[in-house]
Backbone as numpy.savetxt, mean C-alpha at the origin, in Angstrom:
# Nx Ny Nz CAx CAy CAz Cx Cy Cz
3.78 -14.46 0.60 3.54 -13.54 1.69 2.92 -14.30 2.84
3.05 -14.11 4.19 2.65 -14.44 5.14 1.80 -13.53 5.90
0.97 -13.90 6.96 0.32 -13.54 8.28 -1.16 -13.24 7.37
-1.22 -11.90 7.41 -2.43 -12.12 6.82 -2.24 -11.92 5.71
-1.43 -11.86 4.77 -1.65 -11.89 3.76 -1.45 -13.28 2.91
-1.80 -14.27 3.98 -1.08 -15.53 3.31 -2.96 -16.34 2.31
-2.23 -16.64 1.86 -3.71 -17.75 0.84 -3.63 -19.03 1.21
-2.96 -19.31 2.32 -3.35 -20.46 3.12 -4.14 -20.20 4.21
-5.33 -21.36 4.14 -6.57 -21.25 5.05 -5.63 -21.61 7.01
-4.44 -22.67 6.52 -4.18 -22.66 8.11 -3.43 -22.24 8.70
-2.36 -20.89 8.37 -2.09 -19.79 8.10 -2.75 -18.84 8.57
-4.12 -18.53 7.27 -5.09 -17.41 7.69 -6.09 -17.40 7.61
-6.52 -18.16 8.80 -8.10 -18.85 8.98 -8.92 -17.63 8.17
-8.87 -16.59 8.72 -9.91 -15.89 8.60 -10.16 -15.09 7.17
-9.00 -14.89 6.62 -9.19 -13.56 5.26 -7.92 -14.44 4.03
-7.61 -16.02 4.44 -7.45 -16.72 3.04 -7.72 -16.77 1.75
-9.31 -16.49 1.90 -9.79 -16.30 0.63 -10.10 -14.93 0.25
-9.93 -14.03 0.96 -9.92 -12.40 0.31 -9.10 -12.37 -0.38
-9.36 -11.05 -1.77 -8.57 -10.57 -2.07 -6.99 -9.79 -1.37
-6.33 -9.86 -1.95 -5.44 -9.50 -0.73 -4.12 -8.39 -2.02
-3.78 -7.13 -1.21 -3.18 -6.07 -1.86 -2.00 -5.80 -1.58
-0.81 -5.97 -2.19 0.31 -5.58 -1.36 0.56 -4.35 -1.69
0.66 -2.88 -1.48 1.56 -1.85 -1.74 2.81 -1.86 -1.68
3.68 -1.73 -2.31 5.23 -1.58 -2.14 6.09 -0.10 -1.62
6.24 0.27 -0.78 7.03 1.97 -0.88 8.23 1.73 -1.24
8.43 2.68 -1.80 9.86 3.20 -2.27 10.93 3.87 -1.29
9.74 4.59 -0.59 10.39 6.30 -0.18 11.09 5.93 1.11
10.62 4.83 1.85 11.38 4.99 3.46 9.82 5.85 4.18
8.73 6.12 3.66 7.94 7.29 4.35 6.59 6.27 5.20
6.85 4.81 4.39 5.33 3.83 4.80 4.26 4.67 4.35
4.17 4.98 3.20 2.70 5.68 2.34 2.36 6.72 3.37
3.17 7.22 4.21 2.38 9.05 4.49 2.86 10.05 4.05
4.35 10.38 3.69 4.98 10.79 3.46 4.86 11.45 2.47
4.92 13.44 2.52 5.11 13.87 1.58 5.62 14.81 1.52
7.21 15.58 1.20 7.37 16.95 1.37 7.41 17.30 -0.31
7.36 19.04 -0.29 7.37 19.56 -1.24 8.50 19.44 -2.06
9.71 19.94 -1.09 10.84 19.79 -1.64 12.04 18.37 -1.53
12.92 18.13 -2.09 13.25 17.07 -1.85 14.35 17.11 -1.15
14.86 16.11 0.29 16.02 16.35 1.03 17.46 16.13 0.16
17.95 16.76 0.83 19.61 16.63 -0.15 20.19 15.58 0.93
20.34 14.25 0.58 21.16 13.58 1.81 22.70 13.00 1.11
23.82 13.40 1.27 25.24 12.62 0.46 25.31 12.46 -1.04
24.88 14.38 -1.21 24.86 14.99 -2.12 23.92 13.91 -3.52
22.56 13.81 -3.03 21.57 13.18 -3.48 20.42 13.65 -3.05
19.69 13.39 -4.12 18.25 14.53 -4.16 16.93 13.32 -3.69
16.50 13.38 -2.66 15.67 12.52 -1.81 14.13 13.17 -1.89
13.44 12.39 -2.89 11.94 12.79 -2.77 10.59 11.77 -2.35
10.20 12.57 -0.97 9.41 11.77 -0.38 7.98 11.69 -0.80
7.05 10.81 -1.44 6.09 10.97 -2.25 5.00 10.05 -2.01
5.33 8.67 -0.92 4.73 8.03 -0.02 3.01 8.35 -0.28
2.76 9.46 0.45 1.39 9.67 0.18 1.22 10.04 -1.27
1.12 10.57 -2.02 0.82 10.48 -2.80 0.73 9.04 -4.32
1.88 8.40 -3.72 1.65 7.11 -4.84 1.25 6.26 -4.01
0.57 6.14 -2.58 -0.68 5.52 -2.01 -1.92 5.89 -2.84
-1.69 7.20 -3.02 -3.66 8.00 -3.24 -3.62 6.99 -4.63
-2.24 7.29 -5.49 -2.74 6.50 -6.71 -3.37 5.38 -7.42
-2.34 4.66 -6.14 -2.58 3.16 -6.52 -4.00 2.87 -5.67
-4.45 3.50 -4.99 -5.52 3.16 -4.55 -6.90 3.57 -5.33
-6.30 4.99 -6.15 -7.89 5.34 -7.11 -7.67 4.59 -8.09
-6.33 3.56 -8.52 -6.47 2.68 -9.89 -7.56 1.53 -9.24
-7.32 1.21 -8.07 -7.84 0.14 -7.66 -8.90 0.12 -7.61
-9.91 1.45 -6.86 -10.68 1.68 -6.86 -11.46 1.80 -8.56
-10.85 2.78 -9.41 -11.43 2.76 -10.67 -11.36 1.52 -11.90
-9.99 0.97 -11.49 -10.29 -0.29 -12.71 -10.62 -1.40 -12.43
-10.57 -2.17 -10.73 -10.87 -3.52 -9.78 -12.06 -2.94 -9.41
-12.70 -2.00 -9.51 -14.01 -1.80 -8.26 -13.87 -2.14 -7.22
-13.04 -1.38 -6.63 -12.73 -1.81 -5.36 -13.52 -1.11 -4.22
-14.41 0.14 -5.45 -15.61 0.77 -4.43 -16.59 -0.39 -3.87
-16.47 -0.95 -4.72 -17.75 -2.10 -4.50 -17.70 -3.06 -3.35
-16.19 -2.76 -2.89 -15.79 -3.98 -1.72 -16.63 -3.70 -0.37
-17.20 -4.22 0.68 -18.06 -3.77 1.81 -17.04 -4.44 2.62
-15.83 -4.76 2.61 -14.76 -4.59 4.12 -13.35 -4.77 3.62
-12.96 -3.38 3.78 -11.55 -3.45 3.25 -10.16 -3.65 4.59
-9.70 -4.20 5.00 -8.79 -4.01 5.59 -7.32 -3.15 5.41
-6.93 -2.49 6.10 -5.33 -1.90 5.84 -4.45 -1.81 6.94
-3.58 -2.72 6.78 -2.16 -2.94 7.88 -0.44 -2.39 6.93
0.13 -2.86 8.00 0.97 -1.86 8.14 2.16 -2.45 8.51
C-alpha cells in the first residue's frame, strides 16, 4: 500500500510507524451506505450494507486490538 498507508519512513515520513488499517468495501457505498431494501439492478438483488460492516469491523477492532486505547486515530478515504 502506498501514501499514507505505506511502512516506508521515505514514503511516509510522518505515520510509517503507525499502525495502519485497511477496510475493504464490497458495496460500491465507501462505508456509508445503507438501504433497507436491496436494489434490483439486471435482474440482481443489490444490498448496500457499507455502513454497517464499517460499524463492525471497527467494534472488532476496537474490542479485540484495543483500539479504544489508541489517543490519535486517523481515517481517509
Amino acid at each position: 500500500m502506498g501514501g499514507i498507508l505505506s511502512g516506508d519512513p521515505i514514503k511516509n515520513p510522518y505515520f510509517y510507524s503507525w499502525n495502519r488499517i485497511f477496510i475493504k468495501y464490497c458495496d460500491g457505498t465507501g462505508h456509508q451506505g445503507f438501504a433497507e431494501d436491496p436494489v434490483i439492478f439486471n435482474n440482481s438483488k443489490i444490498y448496500f450494507r457499507g455502513d454497517a460492516n464499517t460499524r463492525k469491523a471497527l467494534y472488532q477492532l476496537v474490542v479485540l486490538f484495543i483500539l479504544g486505547d489508541a489517543t490519535d486515530v486517523i481515517v481517509t478515504g
